[in-house]
N, CA and C atoms as a LAMMPS dump frame, in Angstrom:
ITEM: TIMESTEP
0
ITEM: NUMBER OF ATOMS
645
ITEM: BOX BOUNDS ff ff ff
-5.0000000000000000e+02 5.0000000000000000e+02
-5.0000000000000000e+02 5.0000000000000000e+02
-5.0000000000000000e+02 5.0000000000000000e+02
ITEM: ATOMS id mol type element x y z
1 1 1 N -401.021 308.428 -252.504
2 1 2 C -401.134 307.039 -252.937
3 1 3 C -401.997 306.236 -251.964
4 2 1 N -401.643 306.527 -250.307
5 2 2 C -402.837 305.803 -249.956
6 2 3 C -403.933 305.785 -249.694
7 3 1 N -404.187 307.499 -249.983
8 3 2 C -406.143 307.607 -250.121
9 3 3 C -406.877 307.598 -250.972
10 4 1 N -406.166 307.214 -252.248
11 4 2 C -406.516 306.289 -253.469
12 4 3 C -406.533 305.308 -253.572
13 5 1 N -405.485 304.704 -252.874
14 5 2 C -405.613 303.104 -252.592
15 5 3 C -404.553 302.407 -254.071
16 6 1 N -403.51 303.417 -254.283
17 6 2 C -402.7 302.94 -255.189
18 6 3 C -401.693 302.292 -254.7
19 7 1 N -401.008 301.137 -255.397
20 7 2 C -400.06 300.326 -254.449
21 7 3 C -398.849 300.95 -255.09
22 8 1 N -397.735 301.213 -254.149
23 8 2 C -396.569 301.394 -254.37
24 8 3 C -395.419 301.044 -253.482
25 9 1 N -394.04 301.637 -253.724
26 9 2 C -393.429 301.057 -253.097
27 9 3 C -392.024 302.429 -252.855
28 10 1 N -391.415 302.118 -252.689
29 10 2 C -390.142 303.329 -251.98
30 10 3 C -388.666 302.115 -252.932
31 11 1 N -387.897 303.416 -253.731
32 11 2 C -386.878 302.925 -253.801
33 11 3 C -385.568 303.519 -253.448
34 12 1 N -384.808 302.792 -252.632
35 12 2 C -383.79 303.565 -252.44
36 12 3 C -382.356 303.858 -253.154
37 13 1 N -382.714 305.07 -253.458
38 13 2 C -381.365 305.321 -254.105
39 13 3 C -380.285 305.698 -253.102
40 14 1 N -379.028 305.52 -253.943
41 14 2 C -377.677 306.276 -253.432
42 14 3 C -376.803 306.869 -254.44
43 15 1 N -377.401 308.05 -254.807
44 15 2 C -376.789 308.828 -256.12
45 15 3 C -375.728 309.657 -255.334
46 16 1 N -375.729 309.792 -253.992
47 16 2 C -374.996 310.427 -253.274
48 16 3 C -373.311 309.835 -253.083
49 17 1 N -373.653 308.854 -253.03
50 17 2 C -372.431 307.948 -252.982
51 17 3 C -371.601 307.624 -254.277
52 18 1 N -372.228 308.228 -255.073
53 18 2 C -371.32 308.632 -256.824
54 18 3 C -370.911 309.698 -256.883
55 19 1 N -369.583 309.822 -257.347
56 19 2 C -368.753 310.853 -257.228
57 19 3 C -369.237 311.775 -257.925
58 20 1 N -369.449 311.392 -259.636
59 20 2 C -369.776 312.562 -260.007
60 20 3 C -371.156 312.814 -259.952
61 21 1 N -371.934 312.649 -259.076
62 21 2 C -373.353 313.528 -258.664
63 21 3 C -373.081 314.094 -258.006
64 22 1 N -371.949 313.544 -256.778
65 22 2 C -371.403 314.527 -255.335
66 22 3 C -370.613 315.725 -255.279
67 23 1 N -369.563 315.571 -256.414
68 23 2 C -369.271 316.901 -257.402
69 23 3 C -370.128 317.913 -257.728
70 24 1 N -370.91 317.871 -258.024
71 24 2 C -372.182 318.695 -258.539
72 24 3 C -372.011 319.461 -260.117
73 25 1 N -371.387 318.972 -261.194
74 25 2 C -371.171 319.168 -262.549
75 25 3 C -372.571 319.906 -263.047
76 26 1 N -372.257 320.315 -263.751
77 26 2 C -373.808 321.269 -264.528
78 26 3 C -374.544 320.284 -264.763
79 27 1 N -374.155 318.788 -265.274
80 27 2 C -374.861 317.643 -265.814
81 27 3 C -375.186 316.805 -264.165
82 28 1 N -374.967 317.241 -263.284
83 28 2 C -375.649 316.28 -262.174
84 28 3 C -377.261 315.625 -262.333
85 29 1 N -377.773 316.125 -262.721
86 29 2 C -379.11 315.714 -262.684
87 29 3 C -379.214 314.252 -263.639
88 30 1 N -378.251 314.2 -264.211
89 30 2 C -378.271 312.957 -265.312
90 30 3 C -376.931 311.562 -264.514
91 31 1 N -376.47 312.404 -263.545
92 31 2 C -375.844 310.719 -262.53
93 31 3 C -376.727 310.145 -261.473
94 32 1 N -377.694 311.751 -260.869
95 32 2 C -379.219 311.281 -260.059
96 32 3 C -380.132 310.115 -260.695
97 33 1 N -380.395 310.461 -262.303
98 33 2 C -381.505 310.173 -262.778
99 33 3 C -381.003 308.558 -263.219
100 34 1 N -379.665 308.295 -263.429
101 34 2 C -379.255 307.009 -263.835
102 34 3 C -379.403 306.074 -263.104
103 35 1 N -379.097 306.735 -261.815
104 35 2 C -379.187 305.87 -260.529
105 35 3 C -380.584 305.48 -259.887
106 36 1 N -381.7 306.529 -259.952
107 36 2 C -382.778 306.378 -260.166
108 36 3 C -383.179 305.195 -261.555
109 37 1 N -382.84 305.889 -262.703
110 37 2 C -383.866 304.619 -263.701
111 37 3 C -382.914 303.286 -263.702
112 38 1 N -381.792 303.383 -263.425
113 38 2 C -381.152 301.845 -263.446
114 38 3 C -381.929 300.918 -262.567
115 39 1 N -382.333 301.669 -261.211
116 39 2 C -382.773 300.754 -260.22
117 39 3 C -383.715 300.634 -260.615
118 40 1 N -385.092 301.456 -261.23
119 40 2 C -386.391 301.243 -262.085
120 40 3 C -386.519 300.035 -262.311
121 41 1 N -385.291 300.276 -263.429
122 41 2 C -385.436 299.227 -264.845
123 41 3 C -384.555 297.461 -264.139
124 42 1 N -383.992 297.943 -262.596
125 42 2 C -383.742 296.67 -262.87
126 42 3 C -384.963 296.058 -261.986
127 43 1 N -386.086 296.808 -261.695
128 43 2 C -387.178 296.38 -260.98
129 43 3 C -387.96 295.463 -261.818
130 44 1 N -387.85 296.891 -263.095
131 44 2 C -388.871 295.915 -264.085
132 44 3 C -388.717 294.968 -264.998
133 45 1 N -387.497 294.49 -264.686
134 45 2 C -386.726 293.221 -265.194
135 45 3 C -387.087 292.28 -264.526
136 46 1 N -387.102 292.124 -263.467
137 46 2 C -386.943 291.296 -262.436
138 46 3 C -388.567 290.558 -262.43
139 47 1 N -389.642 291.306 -262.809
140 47 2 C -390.946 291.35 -262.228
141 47 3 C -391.314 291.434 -263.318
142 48 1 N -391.027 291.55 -264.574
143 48 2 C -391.813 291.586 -265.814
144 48 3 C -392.554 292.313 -266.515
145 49 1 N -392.365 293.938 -265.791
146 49 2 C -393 294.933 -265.938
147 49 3 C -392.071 295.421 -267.897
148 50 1 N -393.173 295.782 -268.477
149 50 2 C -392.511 296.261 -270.085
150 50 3 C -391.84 297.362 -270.066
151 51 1 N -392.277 298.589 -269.579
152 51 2 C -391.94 299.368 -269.612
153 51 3 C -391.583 300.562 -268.064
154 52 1 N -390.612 301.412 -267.934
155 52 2 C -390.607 302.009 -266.745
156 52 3 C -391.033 303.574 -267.466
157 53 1 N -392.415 304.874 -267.073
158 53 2 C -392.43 305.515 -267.01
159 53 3 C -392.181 306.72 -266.071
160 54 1 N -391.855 307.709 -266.826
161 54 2 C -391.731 309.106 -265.569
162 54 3 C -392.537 310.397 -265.941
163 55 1 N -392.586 311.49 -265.344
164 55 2 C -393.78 312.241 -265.214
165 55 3 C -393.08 313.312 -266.403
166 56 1 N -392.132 313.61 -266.703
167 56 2 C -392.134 314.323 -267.444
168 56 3 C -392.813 315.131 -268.261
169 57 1 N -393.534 316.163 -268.977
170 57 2 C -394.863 317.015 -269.619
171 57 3 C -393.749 317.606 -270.434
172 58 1 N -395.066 318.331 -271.506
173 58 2 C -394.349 319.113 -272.61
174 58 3 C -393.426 320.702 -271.636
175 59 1 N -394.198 320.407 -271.068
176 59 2 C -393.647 322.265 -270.622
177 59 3 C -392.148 321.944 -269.995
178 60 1 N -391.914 320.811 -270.12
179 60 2 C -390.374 320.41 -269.833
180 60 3 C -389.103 320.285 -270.829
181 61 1 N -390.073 320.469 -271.668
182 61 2 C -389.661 320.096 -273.32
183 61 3 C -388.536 321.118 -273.873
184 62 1 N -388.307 322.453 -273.426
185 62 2 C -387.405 323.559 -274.064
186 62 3 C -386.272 323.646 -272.802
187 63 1 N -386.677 322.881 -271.535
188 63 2 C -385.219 323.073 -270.542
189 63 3 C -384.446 321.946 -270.526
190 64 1 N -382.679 323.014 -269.956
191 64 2 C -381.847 321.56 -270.053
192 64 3 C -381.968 320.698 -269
193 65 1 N -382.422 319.623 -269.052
194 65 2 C -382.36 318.605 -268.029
195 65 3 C -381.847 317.324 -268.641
196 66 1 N -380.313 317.329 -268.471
197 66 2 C -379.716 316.066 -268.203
198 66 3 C -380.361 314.873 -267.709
199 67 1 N -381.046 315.027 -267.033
200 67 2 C -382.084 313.846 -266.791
201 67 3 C -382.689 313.055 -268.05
202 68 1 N -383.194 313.595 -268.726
203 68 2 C -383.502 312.959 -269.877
204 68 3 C -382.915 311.886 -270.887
205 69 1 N -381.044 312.545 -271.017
206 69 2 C -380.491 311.65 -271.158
207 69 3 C -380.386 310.108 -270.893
208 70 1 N -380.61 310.858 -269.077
209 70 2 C -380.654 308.913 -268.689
210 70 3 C -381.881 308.621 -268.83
211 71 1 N -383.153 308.757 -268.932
212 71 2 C -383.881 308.129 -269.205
213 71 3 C -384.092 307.668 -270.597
214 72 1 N -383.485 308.202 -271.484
215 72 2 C -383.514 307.772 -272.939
216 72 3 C -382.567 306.167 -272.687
217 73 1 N -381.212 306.634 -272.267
218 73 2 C -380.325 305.322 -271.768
219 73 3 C -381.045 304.004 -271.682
220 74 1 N -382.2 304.593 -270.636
221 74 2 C -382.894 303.052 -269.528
222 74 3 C -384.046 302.886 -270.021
223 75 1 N -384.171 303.322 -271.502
224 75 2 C -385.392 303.489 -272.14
225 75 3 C -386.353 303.562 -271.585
226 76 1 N -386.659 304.749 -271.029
227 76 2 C -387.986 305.344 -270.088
228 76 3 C -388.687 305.859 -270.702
229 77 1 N -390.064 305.679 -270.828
230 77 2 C -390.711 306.374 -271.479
231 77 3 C -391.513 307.836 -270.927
232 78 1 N -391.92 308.768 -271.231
233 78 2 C -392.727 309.739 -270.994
234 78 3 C -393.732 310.318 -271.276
235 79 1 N -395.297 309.374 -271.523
236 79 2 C -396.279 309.534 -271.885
237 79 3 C -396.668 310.992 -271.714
238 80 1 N -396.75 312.211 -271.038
239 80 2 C -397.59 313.127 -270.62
240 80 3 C -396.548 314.09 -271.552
241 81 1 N -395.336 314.209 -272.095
242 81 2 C -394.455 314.533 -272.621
243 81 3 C -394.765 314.519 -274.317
244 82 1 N -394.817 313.152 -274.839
245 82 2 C -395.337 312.758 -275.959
246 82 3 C -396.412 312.76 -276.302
247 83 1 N -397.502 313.107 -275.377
248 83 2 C -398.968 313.551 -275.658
249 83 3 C -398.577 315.008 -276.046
250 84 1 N -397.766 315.575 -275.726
251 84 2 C -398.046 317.24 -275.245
252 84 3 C -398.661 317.105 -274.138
253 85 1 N -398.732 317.243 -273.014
254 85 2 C -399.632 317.425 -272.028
255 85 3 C -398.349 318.628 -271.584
256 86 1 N -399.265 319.789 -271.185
257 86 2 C -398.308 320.613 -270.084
258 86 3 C -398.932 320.444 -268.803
259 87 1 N -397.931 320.92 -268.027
260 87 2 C -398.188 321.523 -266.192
261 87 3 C -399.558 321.965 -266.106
262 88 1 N -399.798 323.138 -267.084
263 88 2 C -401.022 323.317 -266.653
264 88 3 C -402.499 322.681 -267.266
265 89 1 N -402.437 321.671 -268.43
266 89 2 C -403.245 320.888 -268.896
267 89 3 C -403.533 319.612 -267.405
268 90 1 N -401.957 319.238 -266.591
269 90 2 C -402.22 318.276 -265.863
270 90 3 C -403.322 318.777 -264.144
271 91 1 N -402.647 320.052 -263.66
272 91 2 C -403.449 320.733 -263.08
273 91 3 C -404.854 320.894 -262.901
274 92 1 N -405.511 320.914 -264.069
275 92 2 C -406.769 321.091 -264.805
276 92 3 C -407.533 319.93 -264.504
277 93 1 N -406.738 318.893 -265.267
278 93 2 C -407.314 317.245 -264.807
279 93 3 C -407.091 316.865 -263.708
280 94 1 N -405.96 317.023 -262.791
281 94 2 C -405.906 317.013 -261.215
282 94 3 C -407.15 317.177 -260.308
283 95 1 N -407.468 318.399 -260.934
284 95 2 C -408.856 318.833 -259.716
285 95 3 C -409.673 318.625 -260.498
286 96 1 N -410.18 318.612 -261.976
287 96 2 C -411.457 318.091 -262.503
288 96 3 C -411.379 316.735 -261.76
289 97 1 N -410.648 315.633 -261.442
290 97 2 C -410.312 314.3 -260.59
291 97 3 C -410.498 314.445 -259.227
292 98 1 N -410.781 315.492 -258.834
293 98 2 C -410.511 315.674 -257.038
294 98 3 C -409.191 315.534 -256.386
295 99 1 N -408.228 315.172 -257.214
296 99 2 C -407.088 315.144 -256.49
297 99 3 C -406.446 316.107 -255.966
298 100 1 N -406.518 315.896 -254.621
299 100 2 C -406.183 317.26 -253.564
300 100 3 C -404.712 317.933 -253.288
301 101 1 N -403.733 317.1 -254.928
302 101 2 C -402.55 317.839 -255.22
303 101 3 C -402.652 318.303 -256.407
304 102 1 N -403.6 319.313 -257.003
305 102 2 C -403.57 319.444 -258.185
306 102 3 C -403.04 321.137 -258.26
307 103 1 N -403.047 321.95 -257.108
308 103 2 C -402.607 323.071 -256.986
309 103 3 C -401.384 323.085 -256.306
310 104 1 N -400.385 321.871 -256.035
311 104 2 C -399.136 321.831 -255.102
312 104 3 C -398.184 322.578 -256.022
313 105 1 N -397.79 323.697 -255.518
314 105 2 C -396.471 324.141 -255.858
315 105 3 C -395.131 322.828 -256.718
316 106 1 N -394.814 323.182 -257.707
317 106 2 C -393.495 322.781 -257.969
318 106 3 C -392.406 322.809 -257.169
319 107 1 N -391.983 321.596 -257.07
320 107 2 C -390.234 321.349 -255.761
321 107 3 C -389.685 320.725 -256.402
322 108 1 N -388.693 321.691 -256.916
323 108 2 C -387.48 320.694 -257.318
324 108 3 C -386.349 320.141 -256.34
325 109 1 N -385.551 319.087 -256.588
326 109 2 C -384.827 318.767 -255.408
327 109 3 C -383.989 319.728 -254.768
328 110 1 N -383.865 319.643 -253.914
329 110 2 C -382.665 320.517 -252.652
330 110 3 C -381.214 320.97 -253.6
331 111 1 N -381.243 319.528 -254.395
332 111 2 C -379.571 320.011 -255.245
333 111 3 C -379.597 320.819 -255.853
334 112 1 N -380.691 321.262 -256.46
335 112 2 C -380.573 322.364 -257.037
336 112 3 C -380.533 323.846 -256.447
337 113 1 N -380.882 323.813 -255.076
338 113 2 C -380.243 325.211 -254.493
339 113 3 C -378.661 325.403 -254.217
340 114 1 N -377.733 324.026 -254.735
341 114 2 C -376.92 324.304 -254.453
342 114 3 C -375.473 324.97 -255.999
343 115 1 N -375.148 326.426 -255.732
344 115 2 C -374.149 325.899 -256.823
345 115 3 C -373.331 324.965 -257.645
346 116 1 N -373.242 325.26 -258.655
347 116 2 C -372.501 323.74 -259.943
348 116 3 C -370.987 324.028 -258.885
349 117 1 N -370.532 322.695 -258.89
350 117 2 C -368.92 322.561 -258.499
351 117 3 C -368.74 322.678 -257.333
352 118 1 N -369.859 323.377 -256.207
353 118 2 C -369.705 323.03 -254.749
354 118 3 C -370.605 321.709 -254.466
355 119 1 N -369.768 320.95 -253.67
356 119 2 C -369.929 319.621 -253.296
357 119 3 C -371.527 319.072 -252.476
358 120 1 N -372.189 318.266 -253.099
359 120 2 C -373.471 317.868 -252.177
360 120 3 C -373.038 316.831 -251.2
361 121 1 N -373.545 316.513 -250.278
362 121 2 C -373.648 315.385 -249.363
363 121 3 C -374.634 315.846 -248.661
364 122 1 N -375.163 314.878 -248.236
365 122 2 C -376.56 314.473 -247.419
366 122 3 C -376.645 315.898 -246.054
367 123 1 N -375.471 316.081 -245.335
368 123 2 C -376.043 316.888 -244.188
369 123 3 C -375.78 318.289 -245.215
370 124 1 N -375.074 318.81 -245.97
371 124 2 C -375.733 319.794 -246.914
372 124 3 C -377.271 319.692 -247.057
373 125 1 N -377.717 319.293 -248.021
374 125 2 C -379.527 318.861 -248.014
375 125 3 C -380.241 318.985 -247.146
376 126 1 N -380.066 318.527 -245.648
377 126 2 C -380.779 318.169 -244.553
378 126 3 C -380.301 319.742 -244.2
379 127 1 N -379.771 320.79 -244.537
380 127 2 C -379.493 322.155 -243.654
381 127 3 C -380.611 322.936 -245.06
382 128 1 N -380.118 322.527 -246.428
383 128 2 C -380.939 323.817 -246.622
384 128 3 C -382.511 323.187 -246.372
385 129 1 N -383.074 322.062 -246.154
386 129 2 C -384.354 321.335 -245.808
387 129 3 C -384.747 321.81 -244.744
388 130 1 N -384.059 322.211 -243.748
389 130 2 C -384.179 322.721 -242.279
390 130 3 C -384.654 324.417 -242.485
391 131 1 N -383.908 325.011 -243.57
392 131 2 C -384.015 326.36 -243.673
393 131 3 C -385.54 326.593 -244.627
394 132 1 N -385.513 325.42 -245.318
395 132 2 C -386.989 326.013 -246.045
396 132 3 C -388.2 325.782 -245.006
397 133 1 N -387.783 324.706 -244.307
398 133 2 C -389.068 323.95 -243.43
399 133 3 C -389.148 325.58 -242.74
400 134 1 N -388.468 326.292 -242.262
401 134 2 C -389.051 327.477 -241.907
402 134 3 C -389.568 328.736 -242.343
403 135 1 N -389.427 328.596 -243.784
404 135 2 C -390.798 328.89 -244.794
405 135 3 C -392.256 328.471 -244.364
406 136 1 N -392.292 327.386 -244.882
407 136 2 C -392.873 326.328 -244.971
408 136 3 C -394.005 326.773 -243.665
409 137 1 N -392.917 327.085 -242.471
410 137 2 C -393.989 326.529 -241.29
411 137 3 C -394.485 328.032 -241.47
412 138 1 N -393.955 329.059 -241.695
413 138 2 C -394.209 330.721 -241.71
414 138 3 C -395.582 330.693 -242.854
415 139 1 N -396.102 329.393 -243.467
416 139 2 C -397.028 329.77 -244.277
417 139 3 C -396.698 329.863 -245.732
418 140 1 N -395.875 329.925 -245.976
419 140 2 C -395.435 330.401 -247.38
420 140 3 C -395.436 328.7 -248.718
421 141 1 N -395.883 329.232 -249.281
422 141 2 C -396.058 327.594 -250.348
423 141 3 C -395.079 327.474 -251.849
424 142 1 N -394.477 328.881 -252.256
425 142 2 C -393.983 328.877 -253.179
426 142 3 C -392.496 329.729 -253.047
427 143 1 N -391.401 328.856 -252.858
428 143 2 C -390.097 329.563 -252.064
429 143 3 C -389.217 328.669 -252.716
430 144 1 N -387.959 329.392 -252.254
431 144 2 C -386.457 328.448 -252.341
432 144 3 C -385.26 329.389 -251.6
433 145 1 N -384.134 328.625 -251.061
434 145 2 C -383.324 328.81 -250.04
435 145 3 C -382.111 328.407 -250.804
436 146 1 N -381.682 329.271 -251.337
437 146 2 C -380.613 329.146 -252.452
438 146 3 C -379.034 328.982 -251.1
439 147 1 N -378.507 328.344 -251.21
440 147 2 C -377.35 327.992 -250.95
441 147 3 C -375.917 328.798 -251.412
442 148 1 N -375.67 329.669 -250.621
443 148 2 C -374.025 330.275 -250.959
444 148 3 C -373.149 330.634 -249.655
445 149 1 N -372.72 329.143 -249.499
446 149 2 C -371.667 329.207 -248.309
447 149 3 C -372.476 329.58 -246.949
448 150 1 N -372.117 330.417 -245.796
449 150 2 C -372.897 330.842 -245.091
450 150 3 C -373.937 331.964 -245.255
451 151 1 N -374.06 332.287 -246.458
452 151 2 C -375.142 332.948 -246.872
453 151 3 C -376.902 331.829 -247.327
454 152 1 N -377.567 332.141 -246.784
455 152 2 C -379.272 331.962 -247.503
456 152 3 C -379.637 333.103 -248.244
457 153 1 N -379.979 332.651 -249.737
458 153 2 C -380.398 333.558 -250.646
459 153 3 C -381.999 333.296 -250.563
460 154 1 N -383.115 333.928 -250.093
461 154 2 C -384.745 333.503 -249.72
462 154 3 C -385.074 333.928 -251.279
463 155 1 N -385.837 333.36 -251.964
464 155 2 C -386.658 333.901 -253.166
465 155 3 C -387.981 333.417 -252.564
466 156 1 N -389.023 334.366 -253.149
467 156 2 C -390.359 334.286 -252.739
468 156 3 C -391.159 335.348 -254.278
469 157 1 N -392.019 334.527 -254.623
470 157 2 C -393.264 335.811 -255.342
471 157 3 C -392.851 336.951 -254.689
472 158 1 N -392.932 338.347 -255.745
473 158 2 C -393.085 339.501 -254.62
474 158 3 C -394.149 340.011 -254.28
475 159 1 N -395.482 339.286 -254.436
476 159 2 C -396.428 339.184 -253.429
477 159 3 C -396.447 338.936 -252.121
478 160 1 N -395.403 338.115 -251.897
479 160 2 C -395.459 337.661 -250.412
480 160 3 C -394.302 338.865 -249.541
481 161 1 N -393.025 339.058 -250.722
482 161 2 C -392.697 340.081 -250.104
483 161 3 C -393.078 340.882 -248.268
484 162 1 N -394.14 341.767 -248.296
485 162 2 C -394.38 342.305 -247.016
486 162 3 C -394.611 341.252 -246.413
487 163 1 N -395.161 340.525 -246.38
488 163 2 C -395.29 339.331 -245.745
489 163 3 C -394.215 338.425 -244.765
490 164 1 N -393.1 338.66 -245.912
491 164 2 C -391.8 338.301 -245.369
492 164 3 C -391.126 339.236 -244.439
493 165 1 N -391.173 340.278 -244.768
494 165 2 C -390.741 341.335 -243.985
495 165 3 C -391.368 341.807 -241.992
496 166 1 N -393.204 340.808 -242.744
497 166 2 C -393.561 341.37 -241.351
498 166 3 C -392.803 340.168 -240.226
499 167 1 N -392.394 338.842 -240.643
500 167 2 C -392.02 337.313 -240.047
501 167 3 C -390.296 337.938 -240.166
502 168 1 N -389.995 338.765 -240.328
503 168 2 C -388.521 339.222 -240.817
504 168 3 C -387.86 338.202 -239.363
505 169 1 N -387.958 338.608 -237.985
506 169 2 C -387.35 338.135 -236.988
507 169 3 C -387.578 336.059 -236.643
508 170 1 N -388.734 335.987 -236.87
509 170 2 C -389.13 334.46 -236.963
510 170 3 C -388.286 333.962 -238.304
511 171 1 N -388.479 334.272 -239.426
512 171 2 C -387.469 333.983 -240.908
513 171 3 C -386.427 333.87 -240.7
514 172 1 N -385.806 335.272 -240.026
515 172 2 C -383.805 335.371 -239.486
516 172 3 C -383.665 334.051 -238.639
517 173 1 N -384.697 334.07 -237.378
518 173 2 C -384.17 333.198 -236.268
519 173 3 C -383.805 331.805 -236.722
520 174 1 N -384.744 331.64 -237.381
521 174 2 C -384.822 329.924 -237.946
522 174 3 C -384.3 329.623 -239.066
523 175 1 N -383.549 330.118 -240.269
524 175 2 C -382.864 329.878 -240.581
525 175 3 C -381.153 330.155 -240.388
526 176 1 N -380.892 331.136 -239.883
527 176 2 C -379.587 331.046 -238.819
528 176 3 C -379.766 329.868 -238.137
529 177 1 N -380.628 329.465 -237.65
530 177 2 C -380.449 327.983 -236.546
531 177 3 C -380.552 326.903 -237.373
532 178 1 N -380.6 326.8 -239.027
533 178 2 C -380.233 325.64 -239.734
534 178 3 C -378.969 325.736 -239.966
535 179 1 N -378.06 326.673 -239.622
536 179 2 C -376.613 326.524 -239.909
537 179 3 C -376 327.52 -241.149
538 180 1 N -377.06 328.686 -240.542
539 180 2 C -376.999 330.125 -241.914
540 180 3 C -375.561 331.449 -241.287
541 181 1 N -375.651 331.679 -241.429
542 181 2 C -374.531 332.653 -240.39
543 181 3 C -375.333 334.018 -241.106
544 182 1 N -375.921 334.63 -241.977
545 182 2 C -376.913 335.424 -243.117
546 182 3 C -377.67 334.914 -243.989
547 183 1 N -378.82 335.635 -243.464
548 183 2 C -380.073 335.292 -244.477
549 183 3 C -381.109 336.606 -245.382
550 184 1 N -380.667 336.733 -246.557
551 184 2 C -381.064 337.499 -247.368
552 184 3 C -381.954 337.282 -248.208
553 185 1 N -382.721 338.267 -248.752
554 185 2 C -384.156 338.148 -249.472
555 185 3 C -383.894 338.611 -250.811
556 186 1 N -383.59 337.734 -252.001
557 186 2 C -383.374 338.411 -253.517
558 186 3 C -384.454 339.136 -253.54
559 187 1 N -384.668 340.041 -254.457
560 187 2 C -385.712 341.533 -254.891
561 187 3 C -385.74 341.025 -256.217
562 188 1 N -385.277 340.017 -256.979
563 188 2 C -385.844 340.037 -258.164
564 188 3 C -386.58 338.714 -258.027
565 189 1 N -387.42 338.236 -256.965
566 189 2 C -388.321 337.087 -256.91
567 189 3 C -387.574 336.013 -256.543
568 190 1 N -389.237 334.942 -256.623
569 190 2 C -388.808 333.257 -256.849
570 190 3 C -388.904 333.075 -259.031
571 191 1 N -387.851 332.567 -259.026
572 191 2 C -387.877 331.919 -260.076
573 191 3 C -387.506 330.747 -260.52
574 192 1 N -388.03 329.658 -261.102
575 192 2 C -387.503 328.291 -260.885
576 192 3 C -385.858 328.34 -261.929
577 193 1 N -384.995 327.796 -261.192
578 193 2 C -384.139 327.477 -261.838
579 193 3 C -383.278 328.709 -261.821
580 194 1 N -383.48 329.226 -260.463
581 194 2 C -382.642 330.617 -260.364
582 194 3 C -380.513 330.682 -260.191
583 195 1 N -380.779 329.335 -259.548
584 195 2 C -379.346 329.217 -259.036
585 195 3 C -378.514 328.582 -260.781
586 196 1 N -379.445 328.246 -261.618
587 196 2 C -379.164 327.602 -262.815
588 196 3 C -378.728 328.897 -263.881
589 197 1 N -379.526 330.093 -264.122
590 197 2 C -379.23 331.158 -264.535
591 197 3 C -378 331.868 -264.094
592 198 1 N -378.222 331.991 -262.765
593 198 2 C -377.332 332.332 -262.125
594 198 3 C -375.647 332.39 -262.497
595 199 1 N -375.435 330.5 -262.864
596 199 2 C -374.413 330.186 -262.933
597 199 3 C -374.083 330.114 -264.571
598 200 1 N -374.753 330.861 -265.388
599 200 2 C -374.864 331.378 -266.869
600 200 3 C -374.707 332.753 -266.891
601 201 1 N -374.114 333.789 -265.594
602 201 2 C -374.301 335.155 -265.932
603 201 3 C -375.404 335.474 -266.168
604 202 1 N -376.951 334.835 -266.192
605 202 2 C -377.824 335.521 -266.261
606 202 3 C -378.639 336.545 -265.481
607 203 1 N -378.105 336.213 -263.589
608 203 2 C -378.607 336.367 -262.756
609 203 3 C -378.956 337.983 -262.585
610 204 1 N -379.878 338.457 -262.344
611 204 2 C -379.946 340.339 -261.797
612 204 3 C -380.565 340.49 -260.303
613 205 1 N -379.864 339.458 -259.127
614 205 2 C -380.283 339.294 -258.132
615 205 3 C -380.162 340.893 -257.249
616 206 1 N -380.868 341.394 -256.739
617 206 2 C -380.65 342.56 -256.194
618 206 3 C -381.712 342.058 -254.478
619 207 1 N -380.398 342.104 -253.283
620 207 2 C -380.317 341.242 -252.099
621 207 3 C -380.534 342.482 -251.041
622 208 1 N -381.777 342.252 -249.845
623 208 2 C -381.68 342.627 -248.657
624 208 3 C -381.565 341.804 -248.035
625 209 1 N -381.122 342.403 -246.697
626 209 2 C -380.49 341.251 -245.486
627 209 3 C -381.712 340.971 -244.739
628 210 1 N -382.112 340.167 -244.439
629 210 2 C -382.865 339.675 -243.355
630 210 3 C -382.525 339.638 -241.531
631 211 1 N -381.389 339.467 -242.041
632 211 2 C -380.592 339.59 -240.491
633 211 3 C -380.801 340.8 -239.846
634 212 1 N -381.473 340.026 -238.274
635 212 2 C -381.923 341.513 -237.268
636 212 3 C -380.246 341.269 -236.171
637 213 1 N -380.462 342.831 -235.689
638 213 2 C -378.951 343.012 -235.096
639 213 3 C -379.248 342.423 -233.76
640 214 1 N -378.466 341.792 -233.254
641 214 2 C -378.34 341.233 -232.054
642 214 3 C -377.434 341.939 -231.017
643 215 1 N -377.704 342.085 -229.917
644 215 2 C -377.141 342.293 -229.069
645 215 3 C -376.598 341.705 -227.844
């Protein structure tokens, strides 16, 4: 936004401080998103703005996201959605534009590495954030740090695979030091929305340990 020179602004939510987002219900994403477009919409009340949009695209169009709900609620609209525009139509126009996020990996929020019915709060988030940032710094652009108790579940392309294996001791060290006690590498990939399958019986996670033996 500011090497475009677009004006914006930061809003702060506290979806955390609602019970049932902090619960973590299969429908969490729709007490996030309320709390998000309520505050939107009471922006654009206030200031005279007509309408509040969100980024939503067609290729969003066949998954469940509770989110939607609330934005129907706070009457949000979703232009790139109702065009049809997909992910990869927006991509396309990204860099035909020069915009130097037009190849950024998809991130969905942190809550979603965490199982339905185990509890979020903020220093949850800030540990598995700590455990990806050491992805992140290892090079890697397309990951997730699935959350199960003192276990890290790593998904990665299995392209990167050897890759991971050769950082095996840098990977172990630094996420054990976000507060991992084991850190394991699923064999059936990164897939978005893995911890979501997962909790549908869909999952065919097949896990090596990352953990080097200490002495």
């Amino acid at each position: 936004a500011r090497q475009f020179d677009v004006p914006y602004r930061l809003i702060d939510t506290q979806e955390h401080l609602d019970p049932d987002y902090a619960a973590n219900p299969v429908n969490r994403c729709y007490y996030c998103k309320s709390e998000l477009f309520g505050r939107l919409a009471q922006v654009a009340r206030e200031e005279g703005w007509s309408v509040v949009l969100d980024g939503s695209n067609a290729s969003d169009a066949g998954d469940d996201r509770p989110g939607h709900v609330a934005a129907g609620e706070e009457g949000v609209r979703s232009p790139l959605m109702e065009l049809g525009i997909t992910k990869d139509d927006i991509r396309a126009v990204a860099k035909e534009m020069g915009l130097p996020v037009w190849d950024k990996p998809a991130m969905a929020c942190l809550s979603s590495r965490v199982p339905h019915g185990v509890a979020i709060t903020p220093e949850l988030l800030r540990q598995i954030e700590a455990a990806e940032d050491v992805l992140a710094a290892a090079g890697f652009t397309q990951f997730r740090v699935r959350h199960h108790g003192d276990i890290a579940r790593i998904e990665l392309p299995p392209e990167d695979f050897s890759r991971a294996l050769e950082q095996r001791e840098t990977i172990d060290r630094g996420v054990r030091a976000a507060g991992y006690a084991h850190v394991v590498m699923d064999l059936a990939g990164f897939r978005s929305g893995g911890l979501h399958h997962a909790s549908k019986g869909q999952d065919s996670a097949q896990l090596i340990t990352l953990n080097v033996e200490r002495k």
